[in-house]
C-alpha positions, 0 to 999 in steps of 0.5 A: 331130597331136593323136590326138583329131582323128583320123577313122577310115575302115573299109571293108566288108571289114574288117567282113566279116573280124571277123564271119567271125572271130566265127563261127570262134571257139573255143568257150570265146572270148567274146571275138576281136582282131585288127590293123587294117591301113590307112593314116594321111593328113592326120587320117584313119585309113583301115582297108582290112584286117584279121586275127584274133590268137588269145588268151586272156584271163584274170582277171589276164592276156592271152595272144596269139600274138604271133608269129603276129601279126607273121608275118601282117603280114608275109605282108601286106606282101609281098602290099600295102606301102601297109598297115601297122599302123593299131591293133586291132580286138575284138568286143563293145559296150565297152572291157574291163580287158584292152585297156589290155594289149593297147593298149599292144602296139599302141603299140610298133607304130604312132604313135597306134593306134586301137581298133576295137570290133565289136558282134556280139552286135546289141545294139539291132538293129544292129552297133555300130561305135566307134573310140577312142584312148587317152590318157595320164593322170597327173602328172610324178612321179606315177601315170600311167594312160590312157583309151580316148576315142571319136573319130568312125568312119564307113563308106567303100567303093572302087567294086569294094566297092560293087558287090559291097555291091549284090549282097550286097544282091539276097540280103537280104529274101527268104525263106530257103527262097527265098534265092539262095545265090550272085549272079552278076554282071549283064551290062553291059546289065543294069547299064545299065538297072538304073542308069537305071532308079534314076536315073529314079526319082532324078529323079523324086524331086527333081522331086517335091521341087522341085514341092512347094518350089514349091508351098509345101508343104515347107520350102526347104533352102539346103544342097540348093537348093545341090547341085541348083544344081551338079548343073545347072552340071554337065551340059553345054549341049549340042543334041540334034545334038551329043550324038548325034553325040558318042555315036556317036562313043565307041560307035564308040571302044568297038566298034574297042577290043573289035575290036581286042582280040579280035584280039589275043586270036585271035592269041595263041590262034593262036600259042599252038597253033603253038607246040605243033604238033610240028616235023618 
């Protein structure tokens, strides 16, 4: 596959990991690189992790721990063998006369690396986020160079990262003398009416929206009239009388689990102090 139709997928803990990187800088470091650590699949470069490399880089040359690199990636493996070299990731808003260096040590490494470049100087209000691969240029016989061209980057998260991304969230907008420094977790039944409390409000939104279709009021959408369309087909047609009772019935399920898991949990609390009881 041609590596201009490679998409590329981060997750937030590779973000959260190059700006952590960013603020740890040496000060005379304008500028922080690291590996990008993921996996490829049907076009898709999936980045899940990262590492920082040290370097230097100077007028006509780059100087990086590469064993550092190398014994990093494998302490990573032994941790998780599904992540493997993916490409490289840098700081700042553009491609430097440097990365074409640094690029081709990568490609030893993996087939096609992508580039990753982090804006953490927030030019434009925001942290810029962009891949590229690069591409050889030249004629048989002739000189031969390459080009770092932009392919399509975009964010994904596992559920776990999502919830953490929530809670992150509790602490943005407020005030810093009023800013929480931690977040604990909410309990079940908090996370329980947080959720409904958003899905009512979701609800609402779409009533309002098909009220106003209605009405003539907003222009018809296909795309959403369609997903509306299978969000209905999705629920269940089901009495008031069935779904109660199949409700009843998991909390019923969950209640004997949780029993039966803390008898097992009193148990091995019971055999753990036998074990200590001293023997006549």
């Amino acid at each position: 596959m041609s590596a201009l139709n490679l998409t590329v997928r981060v997750h937030p803990v590779v973000l959260f990991q190059v700006v952590d990187a960013f603020e740890r800088r040496n000060a005379d470091s304008h500028r922080v690189i690291g590996t990008l650590l993921g996996s490829v699949d049907k076009g898709v470069v999936e980045v899940t992790n990262c590492f920082c490399v040290p370097h230097k880089e100077h007028d006509d040359q780059v100087e990086a721990e590469l064993s550092y690199a190398l014994d990093m990636y494998d302490l990573n493996r032994k941790v998780n063998a599904n992540e493997s070299v993916v490409g490289w990731w840098a700081t700042g808003n553009e491609v430097t006369n440097h990365s074409s260096v640094i690029h081709e040590y990568y490609a030893r490494e993996c087939n096609n690396p992508v580039h990753l470049t982090v804006d953490t100087s927030l030019q434009g209000g925001r942290m810029g986020l962009r891949a590229y691969v690069c591409i050889q240029l030249g004629v048989p016989g002739g000189k031969t160079g390459c080009m770092f061209t932009p392919i399509p980057v975009e964010l994904t998260s596992y559920e776990p990262e999502t919830f953490g991304l929530k809670l992150l969230q509790k602490t943005v907008g407020v005030s810093p003398a009023h800013r929480p420094k931690t977040v604990p977790p909410m309990l079940d039944l908090a996370q329980i009416s947080e959720a409904s409390t958003k899905l009512q409000s979701l609800l609402e939104l779409i009533l309002k929206y098909v009220d106003d279709v209605i009405a003539h009021k907003v222009t018809p959408d296909n795309a959403v009239g369609r997903q509306l369309l299978d969000l209905i087909h999705s629920v269940p047609h089901m009495t008031h009388e069935q779904f109660t009772q199949m409700f009843n019935a998991n909390v019923r399920d969950l209640l004997m689990v949780i029993t039966l898991s803390q008898l097992i949990k009193t148990q091995l609390q019971l055999n753990e102090k036998l074990t200590f009881l001293p023997t006549a």
